[in-house]
Backbone as XML, in Angstrom:
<?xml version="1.0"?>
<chain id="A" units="angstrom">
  <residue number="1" name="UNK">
    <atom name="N" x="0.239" y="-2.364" z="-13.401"/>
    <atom name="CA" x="0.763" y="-2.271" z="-12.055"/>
    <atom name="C" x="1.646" y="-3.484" z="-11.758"/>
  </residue>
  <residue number="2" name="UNK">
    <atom name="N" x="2.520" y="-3.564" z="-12.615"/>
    <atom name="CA" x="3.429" y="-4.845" z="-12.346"/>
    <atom name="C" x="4.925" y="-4.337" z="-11.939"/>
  </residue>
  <residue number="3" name="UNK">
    <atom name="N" x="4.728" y="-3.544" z="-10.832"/>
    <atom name="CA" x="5.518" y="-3.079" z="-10.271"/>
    <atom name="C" x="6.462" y="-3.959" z="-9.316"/>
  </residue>
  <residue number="4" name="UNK">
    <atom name="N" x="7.548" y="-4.015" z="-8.613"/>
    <atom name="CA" x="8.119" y="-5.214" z="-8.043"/>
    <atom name="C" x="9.026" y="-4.196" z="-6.859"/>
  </residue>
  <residue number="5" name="UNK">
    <atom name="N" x="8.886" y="-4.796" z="-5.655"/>
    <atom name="CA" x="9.599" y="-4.413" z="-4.467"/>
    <atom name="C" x="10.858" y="-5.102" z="-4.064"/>
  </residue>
  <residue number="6" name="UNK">
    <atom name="N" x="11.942" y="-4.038" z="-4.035"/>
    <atom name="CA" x="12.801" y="-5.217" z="-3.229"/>
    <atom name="C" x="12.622" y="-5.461" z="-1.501"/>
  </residue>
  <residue number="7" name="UNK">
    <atom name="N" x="13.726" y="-6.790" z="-1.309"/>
    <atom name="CA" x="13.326" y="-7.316" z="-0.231"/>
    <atom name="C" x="13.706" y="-5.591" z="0.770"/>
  </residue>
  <residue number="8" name="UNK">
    <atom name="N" x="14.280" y="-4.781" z="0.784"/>
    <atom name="CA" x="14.551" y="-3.762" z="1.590"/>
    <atom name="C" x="13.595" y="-2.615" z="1.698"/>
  </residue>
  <residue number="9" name="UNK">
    <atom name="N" x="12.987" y="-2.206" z="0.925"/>
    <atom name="CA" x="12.042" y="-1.281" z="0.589"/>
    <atom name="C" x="11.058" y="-2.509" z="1.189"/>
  </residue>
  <residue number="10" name="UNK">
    <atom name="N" x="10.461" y="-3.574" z="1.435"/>
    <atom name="CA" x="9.247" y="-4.239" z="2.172"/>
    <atom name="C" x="9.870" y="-4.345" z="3.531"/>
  </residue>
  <residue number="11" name="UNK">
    <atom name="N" x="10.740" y="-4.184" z="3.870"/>
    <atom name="CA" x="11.141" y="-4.436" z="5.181"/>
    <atom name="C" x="11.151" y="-3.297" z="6.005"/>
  </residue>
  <residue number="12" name="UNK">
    <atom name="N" x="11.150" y="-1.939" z="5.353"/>
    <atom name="CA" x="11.375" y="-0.736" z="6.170"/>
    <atom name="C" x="10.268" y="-0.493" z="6.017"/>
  </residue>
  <residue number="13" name="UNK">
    <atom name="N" x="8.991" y="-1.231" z="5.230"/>
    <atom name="CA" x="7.828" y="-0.374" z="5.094"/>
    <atom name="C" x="6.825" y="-1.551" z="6.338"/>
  </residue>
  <residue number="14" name="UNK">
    <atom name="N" x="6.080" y="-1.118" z="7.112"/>
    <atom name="CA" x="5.202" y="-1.562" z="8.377"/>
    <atom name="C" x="3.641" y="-1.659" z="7.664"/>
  </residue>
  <residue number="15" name="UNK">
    <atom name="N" x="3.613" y="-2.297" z="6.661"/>
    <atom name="CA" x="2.181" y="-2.523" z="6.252"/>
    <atom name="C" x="1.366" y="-1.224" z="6.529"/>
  </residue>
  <residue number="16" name="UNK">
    <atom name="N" x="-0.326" y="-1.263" z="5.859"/>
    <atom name="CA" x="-1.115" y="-0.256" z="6.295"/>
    <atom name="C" x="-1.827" y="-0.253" z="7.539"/>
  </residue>
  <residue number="17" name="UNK">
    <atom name="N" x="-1.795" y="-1.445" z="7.963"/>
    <atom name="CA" x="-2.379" y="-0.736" z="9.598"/>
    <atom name="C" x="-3.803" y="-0.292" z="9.420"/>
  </residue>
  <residue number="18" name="UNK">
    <atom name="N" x="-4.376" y="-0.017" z="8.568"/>
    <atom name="CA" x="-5.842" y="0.988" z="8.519"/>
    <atom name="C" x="-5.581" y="2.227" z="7.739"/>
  </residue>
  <residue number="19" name="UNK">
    <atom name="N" x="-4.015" y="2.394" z="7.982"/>
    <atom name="CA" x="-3.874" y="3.766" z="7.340"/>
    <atom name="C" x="-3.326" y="3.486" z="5.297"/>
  </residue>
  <residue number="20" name="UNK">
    <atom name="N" x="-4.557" y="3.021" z="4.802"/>
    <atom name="CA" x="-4.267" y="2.723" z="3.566"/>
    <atom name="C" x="-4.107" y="4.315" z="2.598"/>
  </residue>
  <residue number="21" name="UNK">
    <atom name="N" x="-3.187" y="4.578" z="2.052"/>
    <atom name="CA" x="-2.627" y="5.419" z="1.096"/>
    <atom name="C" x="-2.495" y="5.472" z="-0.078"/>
  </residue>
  <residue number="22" name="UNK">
    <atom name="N" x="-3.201" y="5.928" z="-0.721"/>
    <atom name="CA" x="-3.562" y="5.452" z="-2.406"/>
    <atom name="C" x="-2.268" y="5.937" z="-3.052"/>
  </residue>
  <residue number="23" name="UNK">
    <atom name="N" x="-1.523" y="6.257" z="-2.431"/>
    <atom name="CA" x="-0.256" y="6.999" z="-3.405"/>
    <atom name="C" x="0.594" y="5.946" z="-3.223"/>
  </residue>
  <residue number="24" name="UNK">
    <atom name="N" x="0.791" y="5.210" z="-2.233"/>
    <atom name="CA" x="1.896" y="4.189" z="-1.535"/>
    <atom name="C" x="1.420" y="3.127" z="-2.468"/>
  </residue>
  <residue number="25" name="UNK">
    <atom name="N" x="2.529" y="3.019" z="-3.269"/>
    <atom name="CA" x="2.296" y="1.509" z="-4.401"/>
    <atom name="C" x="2.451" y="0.503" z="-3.314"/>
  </residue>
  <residue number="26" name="UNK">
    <atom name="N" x="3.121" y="0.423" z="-2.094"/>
    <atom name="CA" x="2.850" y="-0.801" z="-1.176"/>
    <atom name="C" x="1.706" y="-1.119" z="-0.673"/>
  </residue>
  <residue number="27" name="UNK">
    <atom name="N" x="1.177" y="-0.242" z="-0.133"/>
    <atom name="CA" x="-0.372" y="-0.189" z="0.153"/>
    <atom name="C" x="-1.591" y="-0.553" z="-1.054"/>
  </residue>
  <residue number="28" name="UNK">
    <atom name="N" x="-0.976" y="-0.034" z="-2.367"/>
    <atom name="CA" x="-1.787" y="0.244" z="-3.415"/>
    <atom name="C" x="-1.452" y="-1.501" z="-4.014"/>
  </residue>
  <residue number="29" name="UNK">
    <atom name="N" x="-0.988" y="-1.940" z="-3.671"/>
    <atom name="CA" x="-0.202" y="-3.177" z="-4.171"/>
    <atom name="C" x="-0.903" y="-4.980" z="-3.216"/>
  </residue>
  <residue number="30" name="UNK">
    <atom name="N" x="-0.306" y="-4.507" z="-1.989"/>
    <atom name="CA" x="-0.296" y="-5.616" z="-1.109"/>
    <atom name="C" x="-2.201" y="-5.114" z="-0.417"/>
  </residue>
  <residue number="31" name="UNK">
    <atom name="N" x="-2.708" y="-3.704" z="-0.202"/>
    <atom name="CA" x="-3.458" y="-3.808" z="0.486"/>
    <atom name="C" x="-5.161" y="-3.349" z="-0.385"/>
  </residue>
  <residue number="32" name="UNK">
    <atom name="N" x="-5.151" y="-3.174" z="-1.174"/>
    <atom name="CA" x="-5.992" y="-2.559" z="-1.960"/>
    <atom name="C" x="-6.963" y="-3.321" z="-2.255"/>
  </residue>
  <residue number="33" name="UNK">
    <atom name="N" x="-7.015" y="-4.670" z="-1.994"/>
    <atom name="CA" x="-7.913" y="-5.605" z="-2.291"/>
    <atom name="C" x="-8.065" y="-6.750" z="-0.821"/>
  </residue>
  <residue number="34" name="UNK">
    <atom name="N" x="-7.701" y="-6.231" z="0.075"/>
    <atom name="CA" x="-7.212" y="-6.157" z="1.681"/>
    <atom name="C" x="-8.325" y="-5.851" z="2.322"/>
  </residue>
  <residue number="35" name="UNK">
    <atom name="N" x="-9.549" y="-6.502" z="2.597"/>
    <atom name="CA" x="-11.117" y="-6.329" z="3.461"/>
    <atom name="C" x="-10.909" y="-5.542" z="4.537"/>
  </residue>
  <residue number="36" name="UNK">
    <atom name="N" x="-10.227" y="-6.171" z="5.408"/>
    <atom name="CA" x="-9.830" y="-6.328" z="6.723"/>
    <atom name="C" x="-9.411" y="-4.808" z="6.800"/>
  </residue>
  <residue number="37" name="UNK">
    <atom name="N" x="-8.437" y="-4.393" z="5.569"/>
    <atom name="CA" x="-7.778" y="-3.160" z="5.636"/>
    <atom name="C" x="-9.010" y="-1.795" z="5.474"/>
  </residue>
  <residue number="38" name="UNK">
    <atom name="N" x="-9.634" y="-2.399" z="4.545"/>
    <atom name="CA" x="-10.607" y="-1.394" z="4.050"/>
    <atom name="C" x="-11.584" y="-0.955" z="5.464"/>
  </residue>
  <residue number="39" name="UNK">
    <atom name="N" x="-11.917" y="-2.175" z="6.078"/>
    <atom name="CA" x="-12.799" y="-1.909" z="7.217"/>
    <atom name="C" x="-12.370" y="-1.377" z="8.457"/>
  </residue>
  <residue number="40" name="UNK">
    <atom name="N" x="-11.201" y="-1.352" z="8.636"/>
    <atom name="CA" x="-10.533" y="-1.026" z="10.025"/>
    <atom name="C" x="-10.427" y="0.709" z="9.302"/>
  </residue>
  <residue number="41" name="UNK">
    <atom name="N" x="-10.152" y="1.088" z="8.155"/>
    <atom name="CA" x="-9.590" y="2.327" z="7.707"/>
    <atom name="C" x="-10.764" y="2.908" z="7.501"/>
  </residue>
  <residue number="42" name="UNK">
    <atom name="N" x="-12.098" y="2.132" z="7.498"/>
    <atom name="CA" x="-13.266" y="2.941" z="8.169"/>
    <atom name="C" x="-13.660" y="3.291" z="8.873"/>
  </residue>
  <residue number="43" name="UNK">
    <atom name="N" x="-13.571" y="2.113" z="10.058"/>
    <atom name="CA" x="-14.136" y="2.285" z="11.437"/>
    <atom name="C" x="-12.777" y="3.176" z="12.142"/>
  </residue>
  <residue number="44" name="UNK">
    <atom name="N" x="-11.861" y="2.925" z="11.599"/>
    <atom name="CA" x="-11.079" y="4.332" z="11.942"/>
    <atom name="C" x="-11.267" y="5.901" z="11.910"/>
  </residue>
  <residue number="45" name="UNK">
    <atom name="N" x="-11.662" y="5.975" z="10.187"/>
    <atom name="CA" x="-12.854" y="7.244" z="10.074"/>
    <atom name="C" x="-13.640" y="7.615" z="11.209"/>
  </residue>
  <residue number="46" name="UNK">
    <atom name="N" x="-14.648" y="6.731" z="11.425"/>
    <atom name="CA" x="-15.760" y="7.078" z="12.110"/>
    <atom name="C" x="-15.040" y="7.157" z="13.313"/>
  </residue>
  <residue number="47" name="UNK">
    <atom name="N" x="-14.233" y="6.794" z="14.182"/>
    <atom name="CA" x="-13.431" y="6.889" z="15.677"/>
    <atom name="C" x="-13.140" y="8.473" z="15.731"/>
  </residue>
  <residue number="48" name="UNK">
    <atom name="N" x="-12.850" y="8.883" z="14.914"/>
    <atom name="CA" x="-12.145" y="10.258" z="14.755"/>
    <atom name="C" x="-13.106" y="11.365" z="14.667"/>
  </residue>
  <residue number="49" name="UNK">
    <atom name="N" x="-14.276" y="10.468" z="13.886"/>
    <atom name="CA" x="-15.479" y="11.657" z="13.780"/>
    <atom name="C" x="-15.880" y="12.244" z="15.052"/>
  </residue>
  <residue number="50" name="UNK">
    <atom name="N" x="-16.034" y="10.939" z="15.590"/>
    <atom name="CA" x="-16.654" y="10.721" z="17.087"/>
    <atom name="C" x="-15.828" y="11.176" z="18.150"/>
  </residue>
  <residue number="51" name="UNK">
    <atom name="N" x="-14.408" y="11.168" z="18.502"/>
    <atom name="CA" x="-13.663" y="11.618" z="19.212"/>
    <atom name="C" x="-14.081" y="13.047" z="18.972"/>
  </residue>
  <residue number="52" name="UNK">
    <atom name="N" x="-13.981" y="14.195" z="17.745"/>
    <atom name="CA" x="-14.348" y="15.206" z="17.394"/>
    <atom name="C" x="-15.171" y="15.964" z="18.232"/>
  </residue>
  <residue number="53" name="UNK">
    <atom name="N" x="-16.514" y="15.042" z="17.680"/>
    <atom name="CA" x="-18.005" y="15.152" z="18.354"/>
    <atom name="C" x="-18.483" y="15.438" z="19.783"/>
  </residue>
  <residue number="54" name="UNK">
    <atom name="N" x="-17.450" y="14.347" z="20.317"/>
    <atom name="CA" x="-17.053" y="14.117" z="21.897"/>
    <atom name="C" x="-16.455" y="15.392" z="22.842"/>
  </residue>
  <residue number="55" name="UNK">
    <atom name="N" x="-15.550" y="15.911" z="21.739"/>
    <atom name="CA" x="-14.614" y="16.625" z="22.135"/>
    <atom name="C" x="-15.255" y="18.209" z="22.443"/>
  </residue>
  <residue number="56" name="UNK">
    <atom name="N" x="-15.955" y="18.008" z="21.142"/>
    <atom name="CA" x="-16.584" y="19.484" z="20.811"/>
    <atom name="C" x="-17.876" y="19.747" z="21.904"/>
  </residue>
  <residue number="57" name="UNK">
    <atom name="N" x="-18.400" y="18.800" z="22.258"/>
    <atom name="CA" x="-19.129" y="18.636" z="23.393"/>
    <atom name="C" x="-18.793" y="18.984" z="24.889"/>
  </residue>
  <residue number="58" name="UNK">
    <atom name="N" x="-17.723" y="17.880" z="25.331"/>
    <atom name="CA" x="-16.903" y="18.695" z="26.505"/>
    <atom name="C" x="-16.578" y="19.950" z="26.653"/>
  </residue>
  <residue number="59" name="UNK">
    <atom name="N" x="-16.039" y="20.872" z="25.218"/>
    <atom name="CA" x="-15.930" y="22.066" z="25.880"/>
    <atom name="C" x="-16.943" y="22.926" z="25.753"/>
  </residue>
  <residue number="60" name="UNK">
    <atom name="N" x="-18.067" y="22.305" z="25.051"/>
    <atom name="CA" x="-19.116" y="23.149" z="24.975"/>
    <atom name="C" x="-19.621" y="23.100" z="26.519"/>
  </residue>
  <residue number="61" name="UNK">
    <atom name="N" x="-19.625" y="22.506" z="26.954"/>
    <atom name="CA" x="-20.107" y="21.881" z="28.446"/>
    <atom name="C" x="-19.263" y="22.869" z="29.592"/>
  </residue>
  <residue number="62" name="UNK">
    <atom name="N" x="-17.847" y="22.705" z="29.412"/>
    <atom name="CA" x="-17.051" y="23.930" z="30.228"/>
    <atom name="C" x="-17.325" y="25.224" z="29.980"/>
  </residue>
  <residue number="63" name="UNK">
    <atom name="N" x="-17.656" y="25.654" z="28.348"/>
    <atom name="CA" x="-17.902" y="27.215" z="28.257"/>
    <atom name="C" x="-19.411" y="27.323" z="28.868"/>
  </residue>
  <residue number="64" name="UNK">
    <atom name="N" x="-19.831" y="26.825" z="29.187"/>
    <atom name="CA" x="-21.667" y="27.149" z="30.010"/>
    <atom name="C" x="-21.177" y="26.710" z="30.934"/>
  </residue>
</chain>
């Protein structure tokens, strides 16, 4: 993986954010060994589960 970016291709790309992408050699590169990244792109997981959960609840709540 001794892959190399130019300065233009890192500049149009906005880091992972949480949203780490195993296909994105930038992500796969700069963030893959990235804690911070790994944990936010979990507790992101679980936000979504839960929004779901939340969600599926409210309208269970309107259909009764």
């Amino acid at each position: 993986m001794n892959k190399t970016f130019d300065k233009k291709t890192l500049d149009n790309h906005i880091e992972c954010f949480s949203n780490f992408n195993k296909t994105d050699p930038i992500c796969t590169k700069l963030c893959a060994i990235n804690i911070r990244c790994a944990i936010e792109s979990d507790q992101q997981d679980r936000m979504e589960i839960l929004e779901d959960l939340v969600a599926s609840e409210v309208m269970f709540m309107k259909i009764q």
